[in-house]
C-alpha positions as CSV (number, residue, x, y, z in Angstrom):
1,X,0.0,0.0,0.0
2,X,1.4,3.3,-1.0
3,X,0.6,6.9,0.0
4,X,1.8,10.3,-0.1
5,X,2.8,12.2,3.1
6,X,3.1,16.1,2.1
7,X,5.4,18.1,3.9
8,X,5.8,21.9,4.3
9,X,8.8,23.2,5.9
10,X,9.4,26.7,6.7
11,X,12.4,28.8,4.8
12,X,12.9,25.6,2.9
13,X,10.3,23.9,0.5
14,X,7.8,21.8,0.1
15,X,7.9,18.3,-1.4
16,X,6.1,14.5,-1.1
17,X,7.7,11.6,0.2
18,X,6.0,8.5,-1.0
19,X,5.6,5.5,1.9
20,X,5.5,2.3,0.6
21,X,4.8,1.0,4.0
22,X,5.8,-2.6,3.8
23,X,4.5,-4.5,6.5
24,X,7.1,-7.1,7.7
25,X,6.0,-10.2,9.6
26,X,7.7,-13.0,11.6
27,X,8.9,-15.6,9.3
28,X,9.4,-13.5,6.1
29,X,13.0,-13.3,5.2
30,X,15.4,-11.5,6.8
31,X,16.1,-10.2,2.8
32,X,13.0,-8.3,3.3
33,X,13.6,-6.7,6.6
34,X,16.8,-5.5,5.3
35,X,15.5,-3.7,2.5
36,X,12.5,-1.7,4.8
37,X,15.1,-1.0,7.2
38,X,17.7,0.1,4.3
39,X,14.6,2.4,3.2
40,X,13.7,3.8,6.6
41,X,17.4,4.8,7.1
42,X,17.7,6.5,4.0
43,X,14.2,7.9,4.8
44,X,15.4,9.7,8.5
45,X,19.0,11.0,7.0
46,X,16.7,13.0,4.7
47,X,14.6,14.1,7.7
48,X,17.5,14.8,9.3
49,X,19.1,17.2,7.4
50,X,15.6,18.9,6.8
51,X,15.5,19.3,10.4
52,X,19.4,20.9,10.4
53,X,18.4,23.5,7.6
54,X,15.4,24.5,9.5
55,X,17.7,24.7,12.8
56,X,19.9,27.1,10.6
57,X,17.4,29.9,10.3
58,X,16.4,29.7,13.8
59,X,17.7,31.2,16.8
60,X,17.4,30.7,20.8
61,X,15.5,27.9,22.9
62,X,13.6,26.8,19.7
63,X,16.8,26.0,17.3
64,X,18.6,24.1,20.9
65,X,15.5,21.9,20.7
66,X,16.1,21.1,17.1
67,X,19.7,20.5,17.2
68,X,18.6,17.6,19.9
69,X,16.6,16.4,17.3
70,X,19.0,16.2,14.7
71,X,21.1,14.6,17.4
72,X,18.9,11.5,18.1
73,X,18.1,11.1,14.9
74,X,21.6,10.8,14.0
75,X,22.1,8.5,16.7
76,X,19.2,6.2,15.5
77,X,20.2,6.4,12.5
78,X,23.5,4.4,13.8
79,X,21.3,2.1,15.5
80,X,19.4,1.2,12.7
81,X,23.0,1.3,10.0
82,X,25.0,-1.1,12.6
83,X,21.1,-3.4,12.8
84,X,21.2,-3.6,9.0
85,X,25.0,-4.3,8.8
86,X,24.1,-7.2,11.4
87,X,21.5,-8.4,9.4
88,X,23.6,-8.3,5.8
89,X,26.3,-10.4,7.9
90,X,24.0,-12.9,9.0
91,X,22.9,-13.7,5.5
92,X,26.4,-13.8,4.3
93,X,27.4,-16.2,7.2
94,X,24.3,-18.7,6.2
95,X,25.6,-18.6,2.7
């Protein structure tokens, strides 16, 4: 199932991210899992860096709070990178 999330950011632009939203269930192969997990990384770095341009142009309490936010998602992002790069080594191992 795919839809269309729009998004308007502030001093930046507006654009639409499709979301394929790929359901993945116990028992379907790890193959799988590594590509939603491939596309939800690659899905937050964007995010991310939206989030640091919009930081940019603000000042004060508000553009603290955002840097935070570009901080955990950077750290998630590593979390998820090092999970998929787990994953990719297990499949090679059962090779």
């Amino acid at each position: 199932m795919e839809h269309i999330h729009e998004h308007d950011h502030p001093h930046t632009h507006s654009h639409d991210h499709p979301h394929p939203h790929e359901h993945v269930h116990a028992g379907e192969g790890e193959g799988k899992v590594v590509a939603v997990l491939n596309y939800m990384l690659e899905h937050n770095v964007h995010h991310c860096a939206e989030l640091k341009e919009m930081a940019a142009t603000l000042s004060g309490e508000a553009q603290h709070q955002l840097f935070h936010a570009v901080e955990a998602f950077e750290e998630a992002n590593g979390h998820l990178a090092r999970a998929v790069e787990e994953l990719k080594k297990q499949e090679h191992e059962k090779e």
